[in-house]
C-alpha positions as CSV (number, residue, x, y, z in Angstrom):
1,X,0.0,0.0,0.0
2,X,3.0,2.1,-0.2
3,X,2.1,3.5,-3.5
4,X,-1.9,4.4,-2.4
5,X,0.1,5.9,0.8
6,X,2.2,8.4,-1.3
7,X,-1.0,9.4,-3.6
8,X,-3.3,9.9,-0.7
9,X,-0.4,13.3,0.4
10,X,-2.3,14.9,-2.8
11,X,-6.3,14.3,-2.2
12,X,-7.4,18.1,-1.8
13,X,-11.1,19.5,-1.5
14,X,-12.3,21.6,-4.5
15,X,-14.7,23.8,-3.0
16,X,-13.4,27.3,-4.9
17,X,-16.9,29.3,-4.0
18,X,-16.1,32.5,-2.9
19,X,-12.9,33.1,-3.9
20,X,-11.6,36.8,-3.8
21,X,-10.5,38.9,-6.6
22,X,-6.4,38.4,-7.4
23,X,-4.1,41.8,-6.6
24,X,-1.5,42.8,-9.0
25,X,1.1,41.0,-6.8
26,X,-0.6,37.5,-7.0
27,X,-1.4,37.9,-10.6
28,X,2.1,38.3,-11.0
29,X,3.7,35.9,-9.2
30,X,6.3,33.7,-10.8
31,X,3.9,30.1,-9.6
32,X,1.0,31.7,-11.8
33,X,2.9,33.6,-14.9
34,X,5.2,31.8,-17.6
35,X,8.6,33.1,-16.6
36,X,11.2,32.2,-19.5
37,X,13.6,31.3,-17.7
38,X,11.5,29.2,-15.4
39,X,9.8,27.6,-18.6
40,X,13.0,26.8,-19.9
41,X,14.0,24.7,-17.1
42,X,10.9,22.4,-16.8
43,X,11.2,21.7,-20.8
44,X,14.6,20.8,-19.8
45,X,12.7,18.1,-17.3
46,X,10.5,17.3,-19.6
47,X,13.3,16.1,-22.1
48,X,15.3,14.2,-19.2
49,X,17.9,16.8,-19.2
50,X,17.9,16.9,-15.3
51,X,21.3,18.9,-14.6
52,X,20.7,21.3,-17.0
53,X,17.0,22.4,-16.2
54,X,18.3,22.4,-12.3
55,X,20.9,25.1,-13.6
56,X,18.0,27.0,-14.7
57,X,16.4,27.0,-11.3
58,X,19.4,27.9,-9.7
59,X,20.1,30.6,-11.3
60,X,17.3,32.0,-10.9
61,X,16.7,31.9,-7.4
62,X,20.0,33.5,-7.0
63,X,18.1,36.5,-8.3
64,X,15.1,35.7,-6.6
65,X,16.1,34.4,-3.5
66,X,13.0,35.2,-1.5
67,X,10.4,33.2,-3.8
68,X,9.8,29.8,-2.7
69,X,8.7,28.8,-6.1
70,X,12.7,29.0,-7.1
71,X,13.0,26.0,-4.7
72,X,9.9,24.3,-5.3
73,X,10.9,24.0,-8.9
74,X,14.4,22.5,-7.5
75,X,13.1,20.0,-5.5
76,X,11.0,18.5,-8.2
77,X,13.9,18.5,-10.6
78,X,15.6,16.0,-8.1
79,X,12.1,14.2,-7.7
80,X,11.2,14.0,-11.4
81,X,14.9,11.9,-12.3
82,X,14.8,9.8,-9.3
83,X,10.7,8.6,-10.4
84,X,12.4,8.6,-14.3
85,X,15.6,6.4,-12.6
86,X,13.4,3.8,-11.2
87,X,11.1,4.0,-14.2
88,X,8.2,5.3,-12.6
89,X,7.3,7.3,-15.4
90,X,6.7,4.8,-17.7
91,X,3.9,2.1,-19.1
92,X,5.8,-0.6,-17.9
93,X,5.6,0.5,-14.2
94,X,1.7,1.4,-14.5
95,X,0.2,-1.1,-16.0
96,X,2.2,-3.6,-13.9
97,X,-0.6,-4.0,-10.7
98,X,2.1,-4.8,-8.0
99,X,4.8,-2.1,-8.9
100,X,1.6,0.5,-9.0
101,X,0.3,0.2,-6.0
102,X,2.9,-0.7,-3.8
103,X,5.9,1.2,-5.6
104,X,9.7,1.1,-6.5
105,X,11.1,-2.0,-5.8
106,X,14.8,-1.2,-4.5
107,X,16.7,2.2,-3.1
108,X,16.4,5.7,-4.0
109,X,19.2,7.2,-4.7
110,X,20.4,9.0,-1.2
111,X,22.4,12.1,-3.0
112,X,19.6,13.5,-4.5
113,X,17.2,12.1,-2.1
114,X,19.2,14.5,-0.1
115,X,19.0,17.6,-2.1
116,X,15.8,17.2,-2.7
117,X,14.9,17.4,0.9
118,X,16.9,20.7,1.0
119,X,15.4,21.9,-1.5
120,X,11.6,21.4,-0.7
121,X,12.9,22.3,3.0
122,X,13.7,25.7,1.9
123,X,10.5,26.6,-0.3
124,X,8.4,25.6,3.1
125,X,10.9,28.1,4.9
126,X,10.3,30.9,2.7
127,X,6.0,30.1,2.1
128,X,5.7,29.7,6.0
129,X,7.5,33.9,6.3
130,X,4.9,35.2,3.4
131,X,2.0,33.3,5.6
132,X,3.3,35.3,8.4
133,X,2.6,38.1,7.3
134,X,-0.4,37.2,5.2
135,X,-2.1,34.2,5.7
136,X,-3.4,33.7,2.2
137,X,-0.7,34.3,0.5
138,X,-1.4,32.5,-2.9
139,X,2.3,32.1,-3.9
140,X,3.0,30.7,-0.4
141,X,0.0,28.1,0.0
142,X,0.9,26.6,-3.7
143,X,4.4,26.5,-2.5
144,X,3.5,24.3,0.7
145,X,0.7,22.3,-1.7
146,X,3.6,21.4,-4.0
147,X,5.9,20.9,-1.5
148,X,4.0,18.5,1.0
149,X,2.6,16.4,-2.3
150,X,6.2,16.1,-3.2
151,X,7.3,14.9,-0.1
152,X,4.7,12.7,0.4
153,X,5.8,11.0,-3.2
154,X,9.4,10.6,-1.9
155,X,8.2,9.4,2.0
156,X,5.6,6.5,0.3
157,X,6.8,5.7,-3.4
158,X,10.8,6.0,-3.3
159,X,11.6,5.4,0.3
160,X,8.6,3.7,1.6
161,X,8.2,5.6,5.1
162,X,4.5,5.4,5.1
163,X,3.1,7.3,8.3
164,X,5.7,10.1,7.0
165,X,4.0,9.9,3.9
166,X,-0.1,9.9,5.6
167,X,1.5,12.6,7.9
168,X,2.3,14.9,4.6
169,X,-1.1,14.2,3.2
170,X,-2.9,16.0,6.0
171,X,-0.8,19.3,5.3
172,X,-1.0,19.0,1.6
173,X,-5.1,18.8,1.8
174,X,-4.9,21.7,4.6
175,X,-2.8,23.9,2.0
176,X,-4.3,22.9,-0.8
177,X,-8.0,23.2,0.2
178,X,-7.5,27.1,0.8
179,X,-5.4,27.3,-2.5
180,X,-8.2,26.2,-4.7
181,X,-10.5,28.4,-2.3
182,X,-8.5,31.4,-3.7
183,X,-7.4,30.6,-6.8
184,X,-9.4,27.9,-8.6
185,X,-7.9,28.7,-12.0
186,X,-4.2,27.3,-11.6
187,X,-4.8,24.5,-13.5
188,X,-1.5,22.9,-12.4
189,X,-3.0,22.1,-9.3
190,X,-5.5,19.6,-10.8
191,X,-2.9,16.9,-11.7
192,X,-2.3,16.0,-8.2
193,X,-6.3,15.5,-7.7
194,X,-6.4,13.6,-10.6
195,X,-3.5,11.1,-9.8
196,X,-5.5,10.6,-6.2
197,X,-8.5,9.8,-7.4
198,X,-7.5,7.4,-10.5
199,X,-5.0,5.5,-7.8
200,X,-7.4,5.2,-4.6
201,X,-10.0,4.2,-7.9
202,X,-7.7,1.1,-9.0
203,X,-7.2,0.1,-5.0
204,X,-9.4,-3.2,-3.8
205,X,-13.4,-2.2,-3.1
206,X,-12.0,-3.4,0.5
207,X,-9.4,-0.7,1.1
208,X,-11.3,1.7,-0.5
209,X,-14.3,1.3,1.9
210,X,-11.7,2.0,4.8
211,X,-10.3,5.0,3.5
212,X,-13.8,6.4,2.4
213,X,-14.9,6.3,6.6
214,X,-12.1,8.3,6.7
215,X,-13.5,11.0,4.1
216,X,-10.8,9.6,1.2
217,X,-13.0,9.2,-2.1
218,X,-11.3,7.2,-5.5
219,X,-13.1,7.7,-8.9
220,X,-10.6,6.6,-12.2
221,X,-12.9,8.8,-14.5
222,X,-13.2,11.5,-12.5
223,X,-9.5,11.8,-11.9
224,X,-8.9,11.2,-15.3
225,X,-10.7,14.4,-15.9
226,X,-9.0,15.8,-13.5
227,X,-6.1,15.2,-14.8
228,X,-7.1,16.5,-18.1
229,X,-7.2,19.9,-16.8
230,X,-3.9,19.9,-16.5
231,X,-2.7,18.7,-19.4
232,X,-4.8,21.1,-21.6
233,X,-4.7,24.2,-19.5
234,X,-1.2,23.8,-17.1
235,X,1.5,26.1,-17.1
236,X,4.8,24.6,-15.7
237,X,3.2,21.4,-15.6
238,X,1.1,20.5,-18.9
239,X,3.4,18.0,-20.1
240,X,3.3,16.0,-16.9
241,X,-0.3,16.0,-17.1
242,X,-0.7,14.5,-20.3
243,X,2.2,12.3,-19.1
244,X,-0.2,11.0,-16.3
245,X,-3.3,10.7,-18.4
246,X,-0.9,9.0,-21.3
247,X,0.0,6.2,-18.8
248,X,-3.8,5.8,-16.9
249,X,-4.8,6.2,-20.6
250,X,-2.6,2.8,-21.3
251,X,-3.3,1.1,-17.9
252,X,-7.0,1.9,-19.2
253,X,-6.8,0.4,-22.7
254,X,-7.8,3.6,-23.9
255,X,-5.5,3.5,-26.7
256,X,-6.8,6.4,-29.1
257,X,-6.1,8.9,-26.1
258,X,-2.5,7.4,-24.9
259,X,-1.8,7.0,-28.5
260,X,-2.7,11.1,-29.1
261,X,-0.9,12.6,-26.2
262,X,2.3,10.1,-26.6
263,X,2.9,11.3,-30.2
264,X,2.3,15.1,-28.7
265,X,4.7,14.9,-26.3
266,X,7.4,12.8,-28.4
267,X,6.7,15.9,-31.1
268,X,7.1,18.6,-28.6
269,X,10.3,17.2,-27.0
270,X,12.0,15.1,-30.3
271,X,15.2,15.0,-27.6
272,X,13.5,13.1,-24.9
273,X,14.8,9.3,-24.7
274,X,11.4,8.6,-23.5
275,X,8.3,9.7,-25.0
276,X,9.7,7.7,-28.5
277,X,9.7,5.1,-26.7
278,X,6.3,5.1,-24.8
279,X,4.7,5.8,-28.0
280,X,6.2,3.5,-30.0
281,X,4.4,1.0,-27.1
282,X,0.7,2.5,-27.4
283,X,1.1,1.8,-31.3
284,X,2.5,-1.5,-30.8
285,X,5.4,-0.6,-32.8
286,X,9.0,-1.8,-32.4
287,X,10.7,0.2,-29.5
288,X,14.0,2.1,-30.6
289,X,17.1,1.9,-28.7
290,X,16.3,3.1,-25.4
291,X,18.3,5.2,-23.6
292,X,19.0,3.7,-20.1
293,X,18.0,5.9,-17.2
């Protein structure tokens, strides 16, 4: 259950009714605008190119030391090539029941394990001063949101430290809940609602009925769709969501859609050793020379 663990960090409430009207400082706020330079690193993630989109962040948050979302987008450089090392990120690892649900099989890598925990350390630091002085700070509480789901990922799937990972999941949902209460357009937001309800919709009818006493609901189509709004309408994460809805797409059978977004993504990013790959598998094709992770 290691796997349902990590996925439960990111279950959230979307209740946006009376959300307030953005100020000029929100609206402008590097989490909710396309910063080049920020855009330019997560393609780099989105082709594999780890180091180099890192770089990116780095520099940076150098010259915005004081934004959280600098780190935030650190830390999931370090997350997004440990899930790719162990080959979470592919149809091999979803559609496999066992490896799904229950996770990685083996070690993360403690380096970047490491400076991924610094990093996502850091971000929390900085969102927990804007809350001080403003306790709905947008910028702060998508921070935290990212930050908590992230840790949660890397507690559960890569180092299997489940009540560390349950323990995330109640500050994610906290963060999260008045997030979406204030901003219910960031779009990026809906990925990690979508992964929680399409995993807690493939668990047993058994577990399910446990965690839905405890206020935990799993629906695969509506999490799909959840999903969906991410990859259409993201910002810094659109290709991860039609990553996610690629792979459900595949452990679905829905072939037409993994079939569509695969040969989107492997046209967007030609460089990326993966996406060839993936789609070469939704069209039954023969798969080219991978590139080992």
């Amino acid at each position: 259950m290691y796997r349902a663990a990590a996925i439960l960090s990111l279950i959230v409430s979307l209740a946006p009714a009376g959300a307030r009207p953005q100020t000029s400082m929100e609206s402008n706020a590097a989490a909710f605008k396309e910063v080049p330079e920020l855009m330019s690193g997560f393609r780099l993630l989105y082709e594999q190119k780890f180091p180099e989109g890192r770089e990116k962040f780095v520099e940076w948050t150098a010259q915005n030391p004081e934004d959280p979302f600098g780190y935030v987008a650190q830390a999931a450089s370090y997350l997004f090539e440990e899930l790719y090392r162990q080959g979470v990120l592919s149809s091999d690892f979803f559609v496999d029941e066992n490896r799904f649900l229950k996770g990685i099989e083996g070690k993360a890598d403690p380096e970047r394990m490491k400076n991924f925990r610094e990093a996502s350390g850091r971000a929390r630091e900085l969102a927990k001063v804007r809350l001080k002085s403003n306790s709905r700070d947008q910028e702060a509480l998508f921070a935290l949101t990212l930050a908590a789901g992230m840790e949660s990922d890397a507690d559960s799937m890569l180092e299997k430290k489940q009540m560390d990972g349950l323990k995330r999941m109640k500050e994610a949902n906290a963060h999260a809940k008045l997030l979406l209460a204030e901003r219910p357009d960031v779009a990026d937001a809906y990925v990690a609602l979508g992964i929680a309800n399409y995993t807690i919709g493939s668990l047993s009818a058994g577990f399910r009925a446990l965690l839905w006493f405890g206020g935990v609901h799993g629906d695969k189509k509506l999490g799909m769709a959840q999903v969906e709004k991410t990859a259409e309408n993201g910002r810094y994460l659109k290709p991860f969501g039609k990553i996610m809805l690629a792979l459900a797409a595949r452990r679905e059978k829905q072939n037409a859609l993994a079939q569509k977004l695969l040969r989107e993504l492997n046209e967007e990013f030609p460089a990326s050793p993966l996406y060839a790959v993936e789609y070469a598998k939704a069209m039954g094709r023969p798969v080219p020379t991978e590139i080992e992770p």
